[in-house]
N, C-alpha and C positions, 0 to 999 in steps of 0.2 A: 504494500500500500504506500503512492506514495504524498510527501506532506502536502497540505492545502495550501493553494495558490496566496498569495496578501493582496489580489484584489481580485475584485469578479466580473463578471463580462458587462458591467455597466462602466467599469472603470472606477469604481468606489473602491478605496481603501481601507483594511485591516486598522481600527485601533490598537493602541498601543496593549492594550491586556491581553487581544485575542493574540498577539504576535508572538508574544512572551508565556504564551499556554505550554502546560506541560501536563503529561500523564504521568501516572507515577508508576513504574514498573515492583518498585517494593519500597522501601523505610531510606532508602537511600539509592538509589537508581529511577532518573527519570528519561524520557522522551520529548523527545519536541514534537509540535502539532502542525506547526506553519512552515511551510518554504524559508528558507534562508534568503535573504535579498540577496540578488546576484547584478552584479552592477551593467552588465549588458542583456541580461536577461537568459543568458545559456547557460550550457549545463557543468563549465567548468568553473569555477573559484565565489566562495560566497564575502558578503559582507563582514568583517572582522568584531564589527561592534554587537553583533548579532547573537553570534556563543559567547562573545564576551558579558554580554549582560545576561543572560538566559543562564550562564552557567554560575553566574550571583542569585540571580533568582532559585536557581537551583538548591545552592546554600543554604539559602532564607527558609527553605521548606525545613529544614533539618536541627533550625536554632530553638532556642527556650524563647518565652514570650519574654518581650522587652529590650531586645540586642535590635541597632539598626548599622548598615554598612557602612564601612567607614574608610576600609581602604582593601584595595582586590587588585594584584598583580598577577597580569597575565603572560604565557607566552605561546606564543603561534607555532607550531610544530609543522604540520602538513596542510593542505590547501582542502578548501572545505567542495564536498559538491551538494548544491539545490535540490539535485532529485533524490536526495535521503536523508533520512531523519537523523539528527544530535541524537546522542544517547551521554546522559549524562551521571557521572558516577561520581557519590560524595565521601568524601574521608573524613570522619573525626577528627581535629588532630586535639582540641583543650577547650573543654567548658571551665570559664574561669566564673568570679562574682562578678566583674565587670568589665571584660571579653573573654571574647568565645571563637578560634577560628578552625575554618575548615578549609581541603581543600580539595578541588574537584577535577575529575581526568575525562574527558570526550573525545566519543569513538563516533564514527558512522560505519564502515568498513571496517569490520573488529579483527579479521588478520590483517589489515594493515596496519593498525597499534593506535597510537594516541594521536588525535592532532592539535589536541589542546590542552594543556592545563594551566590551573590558577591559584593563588594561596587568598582566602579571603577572611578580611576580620571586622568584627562586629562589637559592638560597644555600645552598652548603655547609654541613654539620653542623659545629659546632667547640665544642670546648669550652671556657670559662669561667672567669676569677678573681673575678666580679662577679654576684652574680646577686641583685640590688634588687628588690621589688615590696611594695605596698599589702599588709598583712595585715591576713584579713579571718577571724574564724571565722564562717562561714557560719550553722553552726547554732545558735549563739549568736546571730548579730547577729539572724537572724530567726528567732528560736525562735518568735515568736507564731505565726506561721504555719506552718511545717516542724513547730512540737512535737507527736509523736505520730505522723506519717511520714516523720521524720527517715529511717529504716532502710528504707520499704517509699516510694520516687517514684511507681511504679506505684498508689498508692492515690488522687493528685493526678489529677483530672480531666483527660483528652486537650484538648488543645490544640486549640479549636474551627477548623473549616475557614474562618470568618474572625469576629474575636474583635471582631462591632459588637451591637452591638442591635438594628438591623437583621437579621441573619442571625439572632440567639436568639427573636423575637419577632414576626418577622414570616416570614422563610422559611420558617425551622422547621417553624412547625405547620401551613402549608401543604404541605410536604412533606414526610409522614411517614416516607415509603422514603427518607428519604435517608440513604447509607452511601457515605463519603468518608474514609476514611482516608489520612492519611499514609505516604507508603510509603517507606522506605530507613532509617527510627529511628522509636522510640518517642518522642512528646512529649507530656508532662506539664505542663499549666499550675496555676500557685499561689496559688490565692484570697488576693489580697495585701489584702483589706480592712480588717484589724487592723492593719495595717502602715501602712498610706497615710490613713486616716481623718482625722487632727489635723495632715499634712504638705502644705507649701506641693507648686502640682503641678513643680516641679524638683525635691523632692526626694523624689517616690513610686517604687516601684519596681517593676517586673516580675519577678519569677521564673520561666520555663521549664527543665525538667529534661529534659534525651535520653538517649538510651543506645541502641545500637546494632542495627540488625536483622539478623540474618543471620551473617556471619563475611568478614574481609577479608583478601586476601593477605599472607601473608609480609613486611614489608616491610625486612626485614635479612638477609644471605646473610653467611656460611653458617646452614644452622641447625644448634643451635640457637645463637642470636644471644647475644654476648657485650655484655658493659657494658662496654669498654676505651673508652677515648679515639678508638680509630682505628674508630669504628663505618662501613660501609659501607652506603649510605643506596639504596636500589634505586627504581625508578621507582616502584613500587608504594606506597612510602613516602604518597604525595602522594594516592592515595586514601583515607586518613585524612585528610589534612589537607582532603578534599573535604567529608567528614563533616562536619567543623567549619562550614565554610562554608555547607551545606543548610540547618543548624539556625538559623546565626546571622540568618537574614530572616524568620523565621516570623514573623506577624502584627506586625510591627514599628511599622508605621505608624501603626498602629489603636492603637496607646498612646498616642499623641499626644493625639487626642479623647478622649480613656478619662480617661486624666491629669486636664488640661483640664476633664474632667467635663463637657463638650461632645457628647459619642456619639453625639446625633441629629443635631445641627447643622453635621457639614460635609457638604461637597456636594458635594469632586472629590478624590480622591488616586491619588497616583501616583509613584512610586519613579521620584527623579533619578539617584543616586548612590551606592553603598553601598562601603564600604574596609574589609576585612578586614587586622589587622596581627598576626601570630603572635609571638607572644616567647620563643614553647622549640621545643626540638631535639625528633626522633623519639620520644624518650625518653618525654616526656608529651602526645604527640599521639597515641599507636596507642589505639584502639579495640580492647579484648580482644573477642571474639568470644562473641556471644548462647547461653545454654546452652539447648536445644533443650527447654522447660519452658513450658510453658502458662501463661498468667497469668490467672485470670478476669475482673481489669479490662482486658485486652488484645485487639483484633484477632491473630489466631496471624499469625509468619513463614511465607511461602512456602519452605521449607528444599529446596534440590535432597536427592538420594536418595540421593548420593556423600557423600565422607569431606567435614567441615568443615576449608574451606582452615587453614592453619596460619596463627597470627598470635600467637604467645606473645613476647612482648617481658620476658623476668624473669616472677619471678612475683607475683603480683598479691594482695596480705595481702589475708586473708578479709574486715577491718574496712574494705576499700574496696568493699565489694561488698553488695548487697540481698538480701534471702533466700532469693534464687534461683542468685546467681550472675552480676547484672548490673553493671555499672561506670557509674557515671550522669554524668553533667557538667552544669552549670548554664552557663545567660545572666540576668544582669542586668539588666536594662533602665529607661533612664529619656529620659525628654524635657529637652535642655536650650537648648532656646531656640524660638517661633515666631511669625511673624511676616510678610507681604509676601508671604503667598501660600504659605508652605512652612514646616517645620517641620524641626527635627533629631532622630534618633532616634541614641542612644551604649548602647554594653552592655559588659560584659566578658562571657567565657566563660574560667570554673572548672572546677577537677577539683573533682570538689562534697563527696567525703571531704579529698583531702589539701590541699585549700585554693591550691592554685597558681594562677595568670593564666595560663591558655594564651595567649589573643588580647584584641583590644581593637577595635572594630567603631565605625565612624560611618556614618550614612546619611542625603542630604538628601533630603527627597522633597517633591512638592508633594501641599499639604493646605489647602482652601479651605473658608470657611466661609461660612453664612447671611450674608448683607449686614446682618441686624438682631440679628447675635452681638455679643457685648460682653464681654471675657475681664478 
């Protein structure tokens, strides 16, 4: 049998819950339900952010109530295929009082052996006498670019299915039917060329904007959820925090070259390692839920036909929201070192109104170029 497509012959897309479905094979072995996103649509190499969040999610089935994710290093092994299911296997490794981690190993083709695994740790909500970070006003620091759809993300071009010149210039117009959406969020990429023009390439930057497809469970009990100190953090918590994860690999690697202003010239890439580090509690991890409003620059959600799951965490000032009613978040992205065959790709990811660091992401990957490049 193989997994269910992420959209359906209307061209409605998979929310973010149904993508992230898993069956449970036993107390610690699960399945995936959904196709893997494949970034040309065929049958060979899938989306990296994919088992990367699925196989936290995976985790999260496995923890005590009250642990939310906090930090999940992964590494890439062998290249995924679309037409079969994750199979994901969880390992104990330390139930502490206040972490707990596990780590998890993914097969599709089980004699061919792993092609993923990940260490992931989980920690207690608690709250704060300290809470330091980088201020940044976003739309200030990049007005060139952002001014004029500062309020509407949705007007910023989708985030191509893989962001080379290759894929714009040459797939492309050979393949006019082609319709590849992302499924589980909306992603908005930010013609940063005003921005990176006159900047050495470590200090150009990437901007992608997401925001949420669909609607995600509850994840504070009772409802409706209180803002006290002794907040109780439910398993479901960590499907948010899965969200974050999906987004944080989108075309990550492809900066590199891009940066570089190389785009034709390499010739292999491939995700070594990617570490996602969270540095806030539930509070500003939840994902408000998608207001069921059509956008004309959008693919529509696949919306089920029932009530939208509950997911109100406080409530949510108008001035953090798009015209619609969407909550958006940003990744930053830039390249800061490459060399010997591989490169590094670092981002943070933003509450993109009220300016916080949710997480801070590194990822090595190998990225090789033409023998007669000269950088």
């Amino acid at each position: 049998m193989t997994p269910k497509p992420y959209f359906d012959e209307n061209h409605h897309v998979l929310p973010f819950d149904k993508v992230m479905e898993l069956e449970k094979i036993d107390d610690r072995t699960f399945r995936s339900i959904v196709k893997a996103y494949s970034p040309t649509g065929g049958e060979n190499g899938t989306y990296g952010g994919h088992v990367y969040a699925q196989a936290a999610w995976a985790a999260a089935q496995t923890i005590s109530e009250g642990f939310l994710l906090h930090n999940i290093t992964g590494w890439f092994i062998l290249g995924g295929k679309p037409s079969e299911h994750f199979v994901y296997t969880v390992h104990k490794i330390r139930d502490g009082y206040n972490y707990c981690t596990r780590s998890v190993t993914v097969t599709q083709v089980a004699e061919k052996g792993t092609m993923f695994t990940c260490t992931c740790s989980f920690k207690r909500d608690e709250p704060s006498s300290v809470d330091v970070q980088d201020t940044v006003k976003i739309e200030e620091r990049f007005k060139e670019v952002l001014g004029g759809k500062e309020n509407e993300p949705m007007e910023h071009p989708n985030a191509p299915s893989q962001d080379s010149e290759w894929f714009r210039e040459t797939y492309l117009p050979t393949h006019p039917e082609h319709f590849n959406p992302v499924a589980g969020l909306h992603l908005r990429k930010v013609d940063m060329k005003k921005y990176n023009e006159n900047k050495a390439a470590i200090d150009r930057r990437q901007l992608i904007l997401y925001t949420l497809r669909g609607a995600l469970p509850l994840p504070t009990a009772p409802y409706p959820p209180t803002l006290s100190a002794n907040l109780t953090v439910t398993r479901e918590a960590n499907l948010h925090a899965c969200a974050h994860l999906y987004a944080s690999d989108r075309n990550s690697l492809f900066i590199i070259p891009n940066h570089l202003k190389r785009s034709r010239e390499w010739t292999r890439m491939a995700s070594l390692s990617h570490t996602v580090i969270f540095h806030v509690g539930i509070r500003d991890l939840v994902l408000p839920p998608e207001p069921r409003i059509s956008h004309p620059n959008a693919d529509p959600t696949l919306f089920d036909e029932g009530s939208t799951p509950l997911c109100n965490f406080g409530d949510i000032s108008p001035d953090e929201k798009d015209g619609d009613g969407r909550k958006w978040y940003m990744q930053e992205s830039w390249v800061s070192r490459a060399a010997g065959g591989r490169g590094l790709h670092m981002s943070r990811l933003w509450d993109y109104k009220k300016g916080t660091h949710i997480a801070s992401t590194i990822q090595d990957g190998l990225i090789r170029f033409e023998s007669k490049t000269k950088l």
